[in-house]
C-alpha positions as CSV (number, residue, x, y, z in Angstrom):
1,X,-31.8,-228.6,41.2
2,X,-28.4,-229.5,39.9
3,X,-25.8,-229.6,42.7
4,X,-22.8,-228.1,41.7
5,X,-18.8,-229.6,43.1
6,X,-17.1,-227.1,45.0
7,X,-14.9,-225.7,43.5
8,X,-10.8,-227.3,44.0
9,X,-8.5,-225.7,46.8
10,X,-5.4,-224.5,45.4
11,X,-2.5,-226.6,46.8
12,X,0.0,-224.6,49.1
13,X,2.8,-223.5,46.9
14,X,5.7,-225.7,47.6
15,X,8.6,-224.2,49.8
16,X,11.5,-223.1,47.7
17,X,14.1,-226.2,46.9
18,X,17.5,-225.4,47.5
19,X,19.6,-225.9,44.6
20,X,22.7,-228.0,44.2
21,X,23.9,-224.4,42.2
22,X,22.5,-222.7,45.6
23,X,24.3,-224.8,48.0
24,X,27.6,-224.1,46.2
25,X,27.0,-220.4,45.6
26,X,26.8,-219.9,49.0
27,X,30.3,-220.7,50.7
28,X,31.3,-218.2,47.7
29,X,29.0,-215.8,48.5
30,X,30.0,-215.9,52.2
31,X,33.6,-215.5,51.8
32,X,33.2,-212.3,49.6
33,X,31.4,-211.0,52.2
34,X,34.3,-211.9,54.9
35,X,37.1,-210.3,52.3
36,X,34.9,-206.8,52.0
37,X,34.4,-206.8,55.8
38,X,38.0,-207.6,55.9
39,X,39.1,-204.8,53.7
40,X,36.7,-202.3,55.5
41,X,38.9,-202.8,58.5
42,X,41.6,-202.6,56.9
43,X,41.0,-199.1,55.5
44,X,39.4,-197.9,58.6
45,X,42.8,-199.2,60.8
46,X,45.4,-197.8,58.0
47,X,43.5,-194.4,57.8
48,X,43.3,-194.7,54.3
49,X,42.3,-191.5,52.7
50,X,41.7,-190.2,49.2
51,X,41.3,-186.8,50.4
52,X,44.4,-186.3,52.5
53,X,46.2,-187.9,49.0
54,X,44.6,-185.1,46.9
55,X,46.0,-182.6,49.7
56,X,49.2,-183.3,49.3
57,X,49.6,-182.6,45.8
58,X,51.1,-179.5,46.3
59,X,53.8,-181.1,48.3
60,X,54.5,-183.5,45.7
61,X,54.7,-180.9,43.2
62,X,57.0,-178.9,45.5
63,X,59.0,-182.1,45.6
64,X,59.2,-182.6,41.9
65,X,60.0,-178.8,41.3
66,X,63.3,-179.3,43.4
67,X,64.3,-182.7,42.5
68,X,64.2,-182.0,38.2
69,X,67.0,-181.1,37.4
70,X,68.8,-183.7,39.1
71,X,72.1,-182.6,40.2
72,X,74.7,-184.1,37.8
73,X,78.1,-183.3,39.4
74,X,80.3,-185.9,38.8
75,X,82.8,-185.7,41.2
76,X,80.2,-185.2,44.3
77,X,77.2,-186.9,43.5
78,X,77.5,-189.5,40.4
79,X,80.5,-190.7,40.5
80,X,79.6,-191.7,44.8
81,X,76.3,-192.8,43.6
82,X,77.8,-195.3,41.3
83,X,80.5,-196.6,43.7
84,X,77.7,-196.9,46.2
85,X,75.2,-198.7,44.2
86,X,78.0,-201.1,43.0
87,X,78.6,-201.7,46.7
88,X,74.8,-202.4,47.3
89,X,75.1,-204.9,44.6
90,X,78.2,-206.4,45.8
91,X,75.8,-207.0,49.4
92,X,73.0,-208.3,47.7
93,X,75.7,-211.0,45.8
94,X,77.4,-212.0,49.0
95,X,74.4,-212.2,51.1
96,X,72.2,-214.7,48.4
97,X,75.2,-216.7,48.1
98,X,76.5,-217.2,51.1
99,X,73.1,-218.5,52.2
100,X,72.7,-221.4,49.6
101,X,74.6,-223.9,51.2
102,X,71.9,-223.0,54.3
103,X,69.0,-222.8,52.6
104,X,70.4,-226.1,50.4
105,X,71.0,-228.2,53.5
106,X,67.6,-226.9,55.3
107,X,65.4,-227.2,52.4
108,X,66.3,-230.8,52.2
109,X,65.3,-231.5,55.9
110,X,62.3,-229.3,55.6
111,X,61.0,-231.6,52.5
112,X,58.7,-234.6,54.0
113,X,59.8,-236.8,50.9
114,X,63.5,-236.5,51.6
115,X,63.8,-236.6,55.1
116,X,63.5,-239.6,57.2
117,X,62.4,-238.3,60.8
118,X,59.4,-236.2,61.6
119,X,61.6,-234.2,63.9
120,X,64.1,-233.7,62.0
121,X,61.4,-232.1,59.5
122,X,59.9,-230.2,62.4
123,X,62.9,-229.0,63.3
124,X,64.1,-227.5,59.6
125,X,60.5,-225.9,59.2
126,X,60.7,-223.9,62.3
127,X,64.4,-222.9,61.8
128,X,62.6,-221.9,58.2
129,X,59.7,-220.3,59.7
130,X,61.4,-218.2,62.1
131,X,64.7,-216.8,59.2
132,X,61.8,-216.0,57.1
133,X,59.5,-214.2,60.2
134,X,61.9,-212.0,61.0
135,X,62.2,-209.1,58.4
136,X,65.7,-208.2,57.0
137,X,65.7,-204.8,58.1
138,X,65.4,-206.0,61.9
139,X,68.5,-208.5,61.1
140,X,70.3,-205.2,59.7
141,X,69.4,-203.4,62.9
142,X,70.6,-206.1,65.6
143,X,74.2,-206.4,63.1
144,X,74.6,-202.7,62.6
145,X,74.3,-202.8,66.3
146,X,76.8,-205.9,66.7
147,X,79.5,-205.3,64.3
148,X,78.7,-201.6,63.4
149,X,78.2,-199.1,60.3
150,X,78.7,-200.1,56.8
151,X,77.5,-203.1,53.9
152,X,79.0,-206.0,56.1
153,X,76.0,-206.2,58.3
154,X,73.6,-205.7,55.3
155,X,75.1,-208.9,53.9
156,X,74.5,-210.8,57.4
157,X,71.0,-209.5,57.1
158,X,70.2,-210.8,53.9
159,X,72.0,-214.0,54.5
160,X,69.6,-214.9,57.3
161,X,66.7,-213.9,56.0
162,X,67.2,-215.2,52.6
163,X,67.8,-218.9,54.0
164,X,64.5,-218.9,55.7
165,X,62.5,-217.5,52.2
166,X,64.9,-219.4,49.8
167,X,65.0,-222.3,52.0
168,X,61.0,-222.6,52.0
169,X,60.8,-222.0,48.5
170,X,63.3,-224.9,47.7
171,X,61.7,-227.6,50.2
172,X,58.2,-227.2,48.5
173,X,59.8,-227.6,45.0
174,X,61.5,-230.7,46.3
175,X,58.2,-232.2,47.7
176,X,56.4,-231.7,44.2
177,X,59.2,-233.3,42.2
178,X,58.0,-236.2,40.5
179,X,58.4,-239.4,42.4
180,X,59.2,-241.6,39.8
181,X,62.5,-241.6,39.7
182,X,63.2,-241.7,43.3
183,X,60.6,-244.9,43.2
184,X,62.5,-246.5,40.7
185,X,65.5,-246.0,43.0
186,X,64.4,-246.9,46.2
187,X,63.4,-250.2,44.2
188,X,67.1,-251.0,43.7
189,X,67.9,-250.5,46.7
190,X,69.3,-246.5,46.4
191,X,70.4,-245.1,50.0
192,X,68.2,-241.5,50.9
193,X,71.2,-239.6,50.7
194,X,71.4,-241.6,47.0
195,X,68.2,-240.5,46.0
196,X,68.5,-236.8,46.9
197,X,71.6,-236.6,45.2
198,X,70.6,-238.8,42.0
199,X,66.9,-238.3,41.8
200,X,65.6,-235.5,43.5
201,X,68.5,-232.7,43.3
202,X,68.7,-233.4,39.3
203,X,65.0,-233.0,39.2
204,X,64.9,-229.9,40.7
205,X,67.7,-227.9,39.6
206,X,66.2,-226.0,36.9
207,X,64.2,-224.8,39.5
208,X,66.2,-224.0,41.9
209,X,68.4,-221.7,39.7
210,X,65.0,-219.8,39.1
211,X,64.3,-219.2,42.5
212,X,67.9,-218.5,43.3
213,X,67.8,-215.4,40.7
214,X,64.7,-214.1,41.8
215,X,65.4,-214.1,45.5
216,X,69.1,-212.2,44.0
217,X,66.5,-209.8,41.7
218,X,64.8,-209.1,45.6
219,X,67.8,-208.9,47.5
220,X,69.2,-205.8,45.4
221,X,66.3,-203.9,46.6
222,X,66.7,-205.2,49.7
223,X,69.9,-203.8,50.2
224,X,69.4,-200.6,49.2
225,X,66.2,-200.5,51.5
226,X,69.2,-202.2,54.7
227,X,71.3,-198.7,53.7
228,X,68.5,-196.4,55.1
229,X,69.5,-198.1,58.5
230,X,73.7,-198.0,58.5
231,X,74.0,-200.9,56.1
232,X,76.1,-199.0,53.3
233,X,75.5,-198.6,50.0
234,X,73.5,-196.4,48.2
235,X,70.7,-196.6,50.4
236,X,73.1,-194.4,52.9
237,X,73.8,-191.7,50.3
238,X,69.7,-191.6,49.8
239,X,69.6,-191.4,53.5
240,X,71.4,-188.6,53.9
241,X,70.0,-186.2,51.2
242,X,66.5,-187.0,52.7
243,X,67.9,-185.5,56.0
244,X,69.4,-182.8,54.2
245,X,66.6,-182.2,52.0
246,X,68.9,-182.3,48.6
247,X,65.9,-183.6,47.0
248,X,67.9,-183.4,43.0
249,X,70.3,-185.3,45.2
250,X,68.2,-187.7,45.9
251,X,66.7,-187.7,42.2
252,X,70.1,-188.6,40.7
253,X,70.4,-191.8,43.5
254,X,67.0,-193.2,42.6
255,X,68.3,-192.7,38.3
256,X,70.9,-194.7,39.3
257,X,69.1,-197.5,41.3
258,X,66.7,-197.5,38.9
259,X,69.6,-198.3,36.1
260,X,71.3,-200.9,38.3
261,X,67.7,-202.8,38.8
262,X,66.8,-202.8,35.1
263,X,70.4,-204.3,34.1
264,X,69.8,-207.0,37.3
265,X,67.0,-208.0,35.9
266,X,67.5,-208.0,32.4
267,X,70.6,-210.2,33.2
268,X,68.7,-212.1,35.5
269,X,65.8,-212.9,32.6
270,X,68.5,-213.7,30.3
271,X,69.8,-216.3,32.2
272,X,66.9,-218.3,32.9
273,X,65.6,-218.1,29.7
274,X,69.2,-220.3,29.0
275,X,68.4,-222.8,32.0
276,X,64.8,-223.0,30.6
């Protein structure tokens, strides 16, 4: 009688091996989940609703049918739109330059490679932090209420705020210039207020001038937003045809900004594509 081996036990299938690909997949796979869930909240907080924005459709349309044609009167409506808008522009100009000579001198203290004292670079980055914190339309509302109505406390506005966004901007540009030339200074001996002005200021410049116009290109609309609140310009003519519902009013304003943004910008574009 032939005995016969029994038969092999199947080996216990091996636990699953976690990938290298599976290891790195899931720090991405965990912070998409943390954006949706953050998005969720969002929606849910802000109310967002597709419904009520279907619902008002009629409204808009209502809007639309009182706004077109807009009101074209020269004497009473474009002609004061234009002046205004020119004086929004002319607030947007003095606030951006009135704040480089801040944001220059602060963006310097606020760059680690050009400043010699870690409070002294403290210091700057607060002073930085907080300009930029606080929005320009709060600014406008403490100097409407500190030196009244009209454009001269939108320029304060934008002053201060611009030095804390322009200032930032212009301390991390100065911290990735290229070392090598302030190296090859520092080598000979070169002072640190020598090397900021012959090595890291020349480096940056072309920069700068970028920044500086697009911060000008944001400060135009910022001014006409600092009119809504007593700051002048044509953002005060828009106020008031809101509160008087002269919605082809209104129309004609926002043909105008809408003119006076374009040419900014097309200026604007025109000369950094010189500097560049």
């Amino acid at each position: 009688m032939a005995i016969t081996a029994p038969a092999p036990r199947p080996r216990p299938a091996a636990p699953p091996r976690v990938t290298l690909r599976s290891r790195r997949a899931l720090p991405g796979a965990l912070a998409l989940a943390a954006l949706v869930a953050v998005h969720v909240a969002a929606w849910i907080a802000t109310e967002f609703s597709l419904p009520a924005l279907a619902g008002g459709y009629e409204g808009m349309v209502g809007f639309m049918a009182e706004a077109i044609p807009p009101e074209l009167n020269w004497s009473e409506v474009v002609l004061p739109g234009i002046q205004a808008s020119l004086v929004t522009l002319a607030t947007a100009i003095m606030g951006t330059t009135l704040s480089i000579p801040f944001a220059l001198g602060l963006a310097v203290l606020a760059a680690h490679n050009a400043t010699p004292k870690v409070a002294v670079y403290q210091a700057a980055r607060s002073t930085l932090s907080f300009l930029r914190a606080v929005p320009d339309i709060v600014f406008a509302l403490i100097f409407v209420t500190a030196v009244g109505l009209g454009p001269f406390p939108g320029v304060l506005a934008i002053l201060f705020h611009n030095v804390g966004v322009m200032g930032k901007l212009w301390a991390e540009s100065i911290e990735e210039s290229d070392p090598g030339p302030v190296d090859a200074l520092r080598t000979s001996g070169a002072r640190r207020s020598q090397l900021v002005a012959n090595a890291v200021l020349p480096a940056v410049t072309p920069q700068w001038v970028g920044l500086g116009l697009y911060r000008f290109e944001v400060n135009v609309r910022s001014s006409l937003v600092l009119g809504l609140v007593g700051a002048g310009g044509i953002g005060f003519l828009i106020n008031g045809s809101i509160k008087l519902f002269r919605f082809d009013e209104l129309f004609t304003y926002i043909l105008i900004v809408l003119l006076m943004v374009i040419a900014v910008d097309q200026l604007s574009a025109a000369i950094r594509k010189r500097i560049t």
